[in-house]
DOMI-894323 format. One record per residue (C-alpha): z, x, y; residue in one letter; residue number from 0. Coordinates in steps of 0.25 Angstrom, whole numbers. Each point is the difference from the previous one (the first is absolute). Layout:
BEGIN
<<Z X Y> "A" NUM>,
...
END
This chain:
BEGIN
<<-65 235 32> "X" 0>,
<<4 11 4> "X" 1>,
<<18 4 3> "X" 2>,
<<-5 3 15> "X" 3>,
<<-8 -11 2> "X" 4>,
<<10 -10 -5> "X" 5>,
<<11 6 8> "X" 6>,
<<-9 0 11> "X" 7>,
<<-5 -15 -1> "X" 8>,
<<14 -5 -3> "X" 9>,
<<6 7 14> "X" 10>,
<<-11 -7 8> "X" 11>,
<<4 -14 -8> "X" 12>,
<<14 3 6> "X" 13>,
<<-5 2 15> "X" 14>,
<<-9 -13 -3> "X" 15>,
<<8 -9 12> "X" 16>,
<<8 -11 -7> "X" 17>,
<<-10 -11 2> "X" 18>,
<<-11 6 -8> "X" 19>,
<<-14 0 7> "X" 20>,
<<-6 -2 -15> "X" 21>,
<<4 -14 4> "X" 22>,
<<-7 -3 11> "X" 23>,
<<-14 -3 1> "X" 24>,
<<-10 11 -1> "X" 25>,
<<-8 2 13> "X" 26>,
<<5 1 14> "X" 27>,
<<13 -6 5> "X" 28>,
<<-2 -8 12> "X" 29>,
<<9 -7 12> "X" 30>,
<<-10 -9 9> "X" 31>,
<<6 -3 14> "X" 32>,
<<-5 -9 9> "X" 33>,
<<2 8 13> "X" 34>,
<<-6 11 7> "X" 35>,
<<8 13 -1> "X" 36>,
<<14 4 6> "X" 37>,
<<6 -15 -1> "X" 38>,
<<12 -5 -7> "X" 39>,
<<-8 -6 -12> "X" 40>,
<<-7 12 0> "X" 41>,
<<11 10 1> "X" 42>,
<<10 -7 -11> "X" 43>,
<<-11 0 -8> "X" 44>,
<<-3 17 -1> "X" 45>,
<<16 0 1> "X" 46>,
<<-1 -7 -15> "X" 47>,
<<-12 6 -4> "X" 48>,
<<4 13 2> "X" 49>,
<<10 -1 -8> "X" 50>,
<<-6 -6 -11> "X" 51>,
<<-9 12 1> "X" 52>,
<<11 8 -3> "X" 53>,
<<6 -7 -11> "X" 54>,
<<-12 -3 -8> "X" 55>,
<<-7 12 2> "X" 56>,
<<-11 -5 4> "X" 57>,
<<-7 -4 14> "X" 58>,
<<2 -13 7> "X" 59>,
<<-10 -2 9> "X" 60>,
<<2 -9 13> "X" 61>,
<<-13 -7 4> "X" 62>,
<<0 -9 15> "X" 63>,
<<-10 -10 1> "X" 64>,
<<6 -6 14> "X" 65>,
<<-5 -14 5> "X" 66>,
<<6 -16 2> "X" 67>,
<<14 6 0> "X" 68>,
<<-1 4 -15> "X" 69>,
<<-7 -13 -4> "X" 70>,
<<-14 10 -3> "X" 71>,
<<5 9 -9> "X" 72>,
<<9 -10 -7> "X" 73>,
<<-12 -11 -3> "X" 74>,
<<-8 15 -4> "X" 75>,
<<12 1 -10> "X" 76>,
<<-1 -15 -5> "X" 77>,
<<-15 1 -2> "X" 78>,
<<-1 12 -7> "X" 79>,
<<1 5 -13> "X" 80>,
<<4 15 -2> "X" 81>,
<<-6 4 -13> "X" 82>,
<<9 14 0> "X" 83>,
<<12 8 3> "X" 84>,
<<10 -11 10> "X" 85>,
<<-1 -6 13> "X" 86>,
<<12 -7 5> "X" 87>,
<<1 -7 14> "X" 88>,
<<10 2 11> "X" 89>,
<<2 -16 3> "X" 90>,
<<6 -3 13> "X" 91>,
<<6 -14 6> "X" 92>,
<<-12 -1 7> "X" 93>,
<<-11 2 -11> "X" 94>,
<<10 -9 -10> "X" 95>,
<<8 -9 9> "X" 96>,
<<-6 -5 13> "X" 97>,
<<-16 5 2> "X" 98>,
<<-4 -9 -13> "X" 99>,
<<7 -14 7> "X" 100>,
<<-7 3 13> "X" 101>,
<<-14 7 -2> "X" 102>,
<<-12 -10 -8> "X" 103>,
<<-8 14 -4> "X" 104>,
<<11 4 -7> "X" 105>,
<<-3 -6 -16> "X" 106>,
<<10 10 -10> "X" 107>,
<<13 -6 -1> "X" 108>,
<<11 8 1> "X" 109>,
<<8 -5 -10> "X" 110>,
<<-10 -2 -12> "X" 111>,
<<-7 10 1> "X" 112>,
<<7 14 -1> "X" 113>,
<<10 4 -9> "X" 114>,
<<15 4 10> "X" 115>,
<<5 13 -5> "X" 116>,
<<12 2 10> "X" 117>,
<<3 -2 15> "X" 118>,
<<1 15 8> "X" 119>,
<<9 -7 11> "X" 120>,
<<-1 -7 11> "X" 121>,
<<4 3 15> "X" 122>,
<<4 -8 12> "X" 123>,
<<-7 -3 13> "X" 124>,
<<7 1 13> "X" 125>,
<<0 -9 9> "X" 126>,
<<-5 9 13> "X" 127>,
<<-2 0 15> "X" 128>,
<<-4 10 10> "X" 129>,
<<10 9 4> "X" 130>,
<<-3 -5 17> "X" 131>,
<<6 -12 -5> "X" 132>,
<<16 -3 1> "X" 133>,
<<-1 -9 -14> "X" 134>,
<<11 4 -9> "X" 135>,
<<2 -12 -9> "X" 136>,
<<-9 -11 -7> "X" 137>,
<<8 -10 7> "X" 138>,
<<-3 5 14> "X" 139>,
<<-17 0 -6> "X" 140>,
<<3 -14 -5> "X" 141>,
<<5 -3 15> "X" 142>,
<<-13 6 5> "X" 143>,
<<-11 -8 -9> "X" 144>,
<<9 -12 4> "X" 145>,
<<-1 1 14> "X" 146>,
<<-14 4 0> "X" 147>,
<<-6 -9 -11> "X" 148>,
<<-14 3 -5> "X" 149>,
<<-1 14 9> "X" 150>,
<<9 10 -9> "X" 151>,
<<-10 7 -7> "X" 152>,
<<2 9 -12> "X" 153>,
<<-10 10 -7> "X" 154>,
<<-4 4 -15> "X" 155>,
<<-7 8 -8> "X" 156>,
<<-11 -12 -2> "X" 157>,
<<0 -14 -4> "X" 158>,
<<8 -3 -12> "X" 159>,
<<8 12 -1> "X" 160>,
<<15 0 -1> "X" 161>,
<<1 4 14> "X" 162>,
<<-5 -13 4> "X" 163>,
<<5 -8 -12> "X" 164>,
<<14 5 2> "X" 165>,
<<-1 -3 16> "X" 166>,
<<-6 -14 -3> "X" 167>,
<<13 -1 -9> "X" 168>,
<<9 2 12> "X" 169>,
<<-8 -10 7> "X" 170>,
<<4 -9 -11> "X" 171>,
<<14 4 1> "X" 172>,
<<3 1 14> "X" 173>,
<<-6 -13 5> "X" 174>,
<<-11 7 8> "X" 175>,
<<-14 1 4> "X" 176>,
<<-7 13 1> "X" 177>,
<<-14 6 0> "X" 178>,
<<-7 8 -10> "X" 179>,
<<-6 15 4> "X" 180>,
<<-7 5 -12> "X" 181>,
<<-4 13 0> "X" 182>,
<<-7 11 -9> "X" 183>,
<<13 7 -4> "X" 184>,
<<14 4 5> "X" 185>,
<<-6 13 8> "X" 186>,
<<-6 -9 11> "X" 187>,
<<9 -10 -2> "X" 188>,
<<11 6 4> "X" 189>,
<<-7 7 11> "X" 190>,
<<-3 -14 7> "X" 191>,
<<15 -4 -2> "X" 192>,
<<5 15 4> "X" 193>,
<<-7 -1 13> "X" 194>,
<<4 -19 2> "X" 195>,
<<-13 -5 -4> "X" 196>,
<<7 -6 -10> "X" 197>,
<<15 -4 -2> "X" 198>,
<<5 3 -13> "X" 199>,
<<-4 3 -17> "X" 200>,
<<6 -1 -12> "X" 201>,
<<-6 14 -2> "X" 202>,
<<2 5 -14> "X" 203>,
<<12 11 0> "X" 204>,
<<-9 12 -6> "X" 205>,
<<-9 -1 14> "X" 206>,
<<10 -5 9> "X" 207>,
<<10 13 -4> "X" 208>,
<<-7 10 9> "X" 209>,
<<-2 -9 13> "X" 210>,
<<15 -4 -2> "X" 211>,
<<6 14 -1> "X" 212>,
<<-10 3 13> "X" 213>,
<<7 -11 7> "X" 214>,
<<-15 -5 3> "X" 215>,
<<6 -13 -7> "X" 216>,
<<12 -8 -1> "X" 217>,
<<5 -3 -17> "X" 218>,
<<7 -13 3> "X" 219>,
<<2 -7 -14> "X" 220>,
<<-6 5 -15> "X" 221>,
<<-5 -12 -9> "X" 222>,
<<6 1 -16> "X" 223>,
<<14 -5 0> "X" 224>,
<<5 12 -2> "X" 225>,
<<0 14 10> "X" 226>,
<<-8 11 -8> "X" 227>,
<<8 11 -3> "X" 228>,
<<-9 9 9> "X" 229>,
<<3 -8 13> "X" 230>,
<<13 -5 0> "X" 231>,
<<1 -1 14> "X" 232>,
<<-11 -11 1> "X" 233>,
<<8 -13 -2> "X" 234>,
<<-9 -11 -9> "X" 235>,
<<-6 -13 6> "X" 236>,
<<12 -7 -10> "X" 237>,
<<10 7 7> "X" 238>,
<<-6 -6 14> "X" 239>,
<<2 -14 -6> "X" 240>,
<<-13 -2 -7> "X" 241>,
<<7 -1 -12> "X" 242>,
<<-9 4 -15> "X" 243>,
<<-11 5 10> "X" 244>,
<<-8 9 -9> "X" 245>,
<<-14 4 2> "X" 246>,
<<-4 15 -5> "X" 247>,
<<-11 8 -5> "X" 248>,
<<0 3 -13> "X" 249>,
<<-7 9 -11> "X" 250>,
<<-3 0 -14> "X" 251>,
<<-8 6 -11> "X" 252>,
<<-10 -10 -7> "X" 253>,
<<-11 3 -13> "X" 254>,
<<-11 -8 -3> "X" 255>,
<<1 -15 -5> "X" 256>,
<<-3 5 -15> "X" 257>,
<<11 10 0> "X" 258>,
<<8 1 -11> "X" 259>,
<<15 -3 0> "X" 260>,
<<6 13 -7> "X" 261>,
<<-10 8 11> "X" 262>,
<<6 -9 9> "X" 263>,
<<14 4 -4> "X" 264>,
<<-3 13 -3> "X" 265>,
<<-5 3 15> "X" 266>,
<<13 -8 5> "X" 267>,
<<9 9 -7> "X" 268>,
<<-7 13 6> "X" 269>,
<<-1 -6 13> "X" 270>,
<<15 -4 1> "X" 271>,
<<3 14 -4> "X" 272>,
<<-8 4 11> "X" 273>,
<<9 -8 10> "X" 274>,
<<12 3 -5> "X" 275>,
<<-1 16 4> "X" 276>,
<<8 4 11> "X" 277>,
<<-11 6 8> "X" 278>,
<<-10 -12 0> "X" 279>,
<<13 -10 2> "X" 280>,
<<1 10 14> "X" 281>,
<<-13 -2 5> "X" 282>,
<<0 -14 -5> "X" 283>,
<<10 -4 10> "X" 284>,
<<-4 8 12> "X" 285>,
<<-11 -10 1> "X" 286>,
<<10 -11 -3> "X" 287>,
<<-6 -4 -15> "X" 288>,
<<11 -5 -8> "X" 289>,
<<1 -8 -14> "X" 290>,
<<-10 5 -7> "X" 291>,
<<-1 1 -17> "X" 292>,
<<6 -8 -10> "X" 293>,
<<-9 -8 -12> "X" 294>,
<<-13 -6 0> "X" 295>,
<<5 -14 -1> "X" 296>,
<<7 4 15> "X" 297>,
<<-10 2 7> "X" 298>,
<<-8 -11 -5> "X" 299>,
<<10 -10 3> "X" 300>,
<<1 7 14> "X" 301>,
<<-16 0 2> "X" 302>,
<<0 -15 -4> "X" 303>,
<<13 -4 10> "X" 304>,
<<-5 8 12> "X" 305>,
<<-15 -8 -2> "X" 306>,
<<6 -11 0> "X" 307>,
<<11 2 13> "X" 308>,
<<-13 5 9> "X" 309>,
<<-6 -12 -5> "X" 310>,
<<8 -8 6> "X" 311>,
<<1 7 13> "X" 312>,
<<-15 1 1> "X" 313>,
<<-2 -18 -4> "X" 314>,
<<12 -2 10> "X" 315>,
<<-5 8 10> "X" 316>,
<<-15 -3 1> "X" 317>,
<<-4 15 -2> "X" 318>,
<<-16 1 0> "X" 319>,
<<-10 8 -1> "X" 320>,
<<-2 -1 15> "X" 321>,
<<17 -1 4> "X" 322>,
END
């Protein structure tokens, strides 16, 4: 070999990024999310994927195959069998947690059959109501469902989302009786509530952001325990009395069944990288995502407790196909 060449091949060697993209798979590099473009899911997944770009030097390419809340693209993943490059999942609560213990066509289980690489983050819902309402406290919603029992009504973004999982939660909590309006998605959902068709939601926060700052809607409570850093001014449903009152949506990264645990790791470890820089942590907590990284093993001891929490939510409440 020639002086130049060598001094040539070695300077690139250097520039390689510190995760070197000889390790990974050859082919293309892929993030399937289970949602149409421009949504939360979506967006944290090109946030992530971006930078991975960056770092190893080569694309990662975000593929939607929207359908059943996620629950299409993640039986797709279960089912298939990528014969090159690497394909990873963005796993959701709904697609991991809640759909599989309500919905029959569902067969994958979300458990068995991927391989959890590290949670993304998870964000709060808001407990919301439309701004021509006077509501400013769970407990004066709690007096409303209680003095009109079986009339309340409150909206979703479909059966068996966390929208409607987290409300039948509070219906639990608070003693009360209220009825289910499942629509297809947040955008006309909140229309409907907006204008008094409906009386409240338990919005997710990344949708509910824009009608709130509009002053379309009231933000009355946010469901994790603690206030994202994001919205402090949004006190949390525990705060109100509804003490460890925790419902979120959350996102993660998951490979295929048959992956192996050094890629498994190796991916963890870039990925962590990824959340810890300052800019992604910025944007992260404009939509409200908080807690995302740490190891393997985390994130599937978090899978298999938050399967287990809707679980119980779905038995206890009598959530069906047709609720």
């Amino acid at each position: 070999m020639k002086r130049r060449e060598f001094i040539a091949g070695s300077a690139a060697a250097l520039a390689t990024p510190w995760s070197m993209a000889t390790d990974l798979p050859k082919g293309p590099i892929k993030i399937l999310v289970g949602w149409a473009p421009g949504g939360g899911t979506d967006v944290f997944a090109r946030i992530v994927g971006q930078k991975l770009t960056e770092m190893w030097g080569r694309s990662v390419i975000v593929e939607n195959k929207p359908g059943a809340t996620g629950a299409l693209a993640a039986d797709y993943f279960a089912k298939t069998r990528f014969h090159d490059g690497l394909t990873l999942l963005m796993a959701h609560v709904n697609t991991h947690a809640i759909s599989p213990q309500i919905f029959k066509s569902i067969t994958y289980d979300p458990l068995k059959d991927f391989t959890p690489i590290v949670l993304i983050g998870a964000t709060p819902h808001v407990l919301v109501t439309s701004s021509k309402n006077s509501y400013a406290s769970v407990k004066e919603v709690v007096e409303l469902c209680k003095k009109n029992p079986g009339k309340i009504s409150f909206g979703s973004s479909g059966t068996g989302s966390v929208q409607h999982l987290a409300a039948e939660m509070f219906n639990m909590a608070a003693g009360v009786q209220t009825i289910h309006v499942p629509y297809k998605g947040s955008g006309p959902m909140q229309t409907d509530l907006i204008g008094g068709q409906i009386d409240f939601s338990f919005d997710t926060m990344t949708a509910a952001t824009a009608q709130v700052k509009a002053k379309k809607m009231n933000a009355i409570a946010q469901t994790r325990v603690n206030r994202a850093k994001g919205f402090p001014e949004v006190t949390t449903m525990d705060e109100q009395g509804f003490k460890g009152f925790d419902a979120s949506s959350w996102y993660g990264l998951v490979g295929p069944k048959d992956m192996s645990k050094a890629m498994a790791k190796q991916l963890n470890a870039d990925i962590n990288k990824v959340l810890a820089m300052p800019d992604v942590v910025a944007r992260f907590d404009g939509f409200g995502v908080e807690d995302g990284g740490g190891s393997v093993e985390k994130f599937a001891a978090f899978m298999a407790t938050e399967y287990k929490k809707w679980g119980e939510v779905v038995r206890t409440a009598k959530v069906t196909e047709e609720s």
